[in-house]
C-alpha positions as CSV (number, residue, x, y, z in Angstrom):
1,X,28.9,4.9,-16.7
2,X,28.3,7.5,-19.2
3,X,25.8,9.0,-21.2
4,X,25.8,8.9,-24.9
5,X,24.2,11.7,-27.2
6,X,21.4,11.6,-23.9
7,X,21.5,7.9,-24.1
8,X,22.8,5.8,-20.9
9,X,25.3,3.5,-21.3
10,X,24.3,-0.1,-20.3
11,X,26.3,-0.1,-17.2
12,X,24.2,3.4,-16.4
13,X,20.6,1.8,-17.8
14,X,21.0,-1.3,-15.6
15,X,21.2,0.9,-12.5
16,X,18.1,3.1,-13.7
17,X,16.5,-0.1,-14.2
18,X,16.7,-1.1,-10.7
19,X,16.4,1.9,-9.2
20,X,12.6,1.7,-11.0
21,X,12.3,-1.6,-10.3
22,X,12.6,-1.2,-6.5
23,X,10.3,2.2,-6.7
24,X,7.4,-0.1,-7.6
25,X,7.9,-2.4,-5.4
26,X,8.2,0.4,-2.4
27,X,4.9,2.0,-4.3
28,X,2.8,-1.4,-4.4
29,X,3.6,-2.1,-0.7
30,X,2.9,1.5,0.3
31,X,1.8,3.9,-2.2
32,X,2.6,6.6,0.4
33,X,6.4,5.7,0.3
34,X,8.3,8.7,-1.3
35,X,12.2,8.1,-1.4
36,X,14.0,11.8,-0.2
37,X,17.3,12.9,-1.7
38,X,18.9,15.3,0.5
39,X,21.8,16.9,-1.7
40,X,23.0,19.5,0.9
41,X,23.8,16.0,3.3
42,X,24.2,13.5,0.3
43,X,21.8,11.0,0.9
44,X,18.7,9.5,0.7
45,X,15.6,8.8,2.5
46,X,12.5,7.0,2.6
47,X,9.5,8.6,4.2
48,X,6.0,7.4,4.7
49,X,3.5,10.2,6.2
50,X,5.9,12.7,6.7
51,X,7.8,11.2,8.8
52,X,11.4,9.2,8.0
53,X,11.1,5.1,7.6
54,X,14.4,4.4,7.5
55,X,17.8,6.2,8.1
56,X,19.9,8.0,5.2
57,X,21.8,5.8,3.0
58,X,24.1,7.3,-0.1
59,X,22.6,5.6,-2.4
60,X,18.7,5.4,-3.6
61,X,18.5,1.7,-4.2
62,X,19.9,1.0,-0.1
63,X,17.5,3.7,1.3
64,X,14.7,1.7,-0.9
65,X,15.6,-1.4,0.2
66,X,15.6,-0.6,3.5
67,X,12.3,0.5,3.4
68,X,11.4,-2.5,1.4
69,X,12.6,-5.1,4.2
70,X,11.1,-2.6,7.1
71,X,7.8,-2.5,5.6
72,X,7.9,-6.6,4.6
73,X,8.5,-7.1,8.8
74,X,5.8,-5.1,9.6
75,X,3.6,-6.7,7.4
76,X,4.2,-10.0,8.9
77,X,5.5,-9.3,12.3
């Protein structure tokens, strides 16, 4: 993955992609949702009214996906 004159490569623009992609979907199912990078510990977080939803993953897209599934059980269960 690499950046070109500012421009991502595709391999890099497929990961932004999804990484947007499953930001909207946290933000339609709760627009409180705010996904938490933590650089000091390396990882990510998703919080809903200041307080964690799920635990810290080293990527974006897990910790959003997490949150995803959690907040699709609760929904339903």
């Amino acid at each position: 993955m690499r950046l070109y004159n500012g421009a991502p490569d595709a391999a890099l623009q497929a990961i932004l992609d999804l990484n947007e992609k499953a930001t909207r979907q946290l933000h339609s199912l709760s627009p409180d949702a705010r996904c938490t990078h933590f650089p000091m510990e390396g990882h990510y977080q998703v919080w809903l009214h200041h307080r964690p939803i799920t635990g810290p993953y080293s990527t974006r897209i897990d910790a959003i996906t997490a949150a995803l599934t959690k907040l699709k059980e609760q929904q339903h269960g």
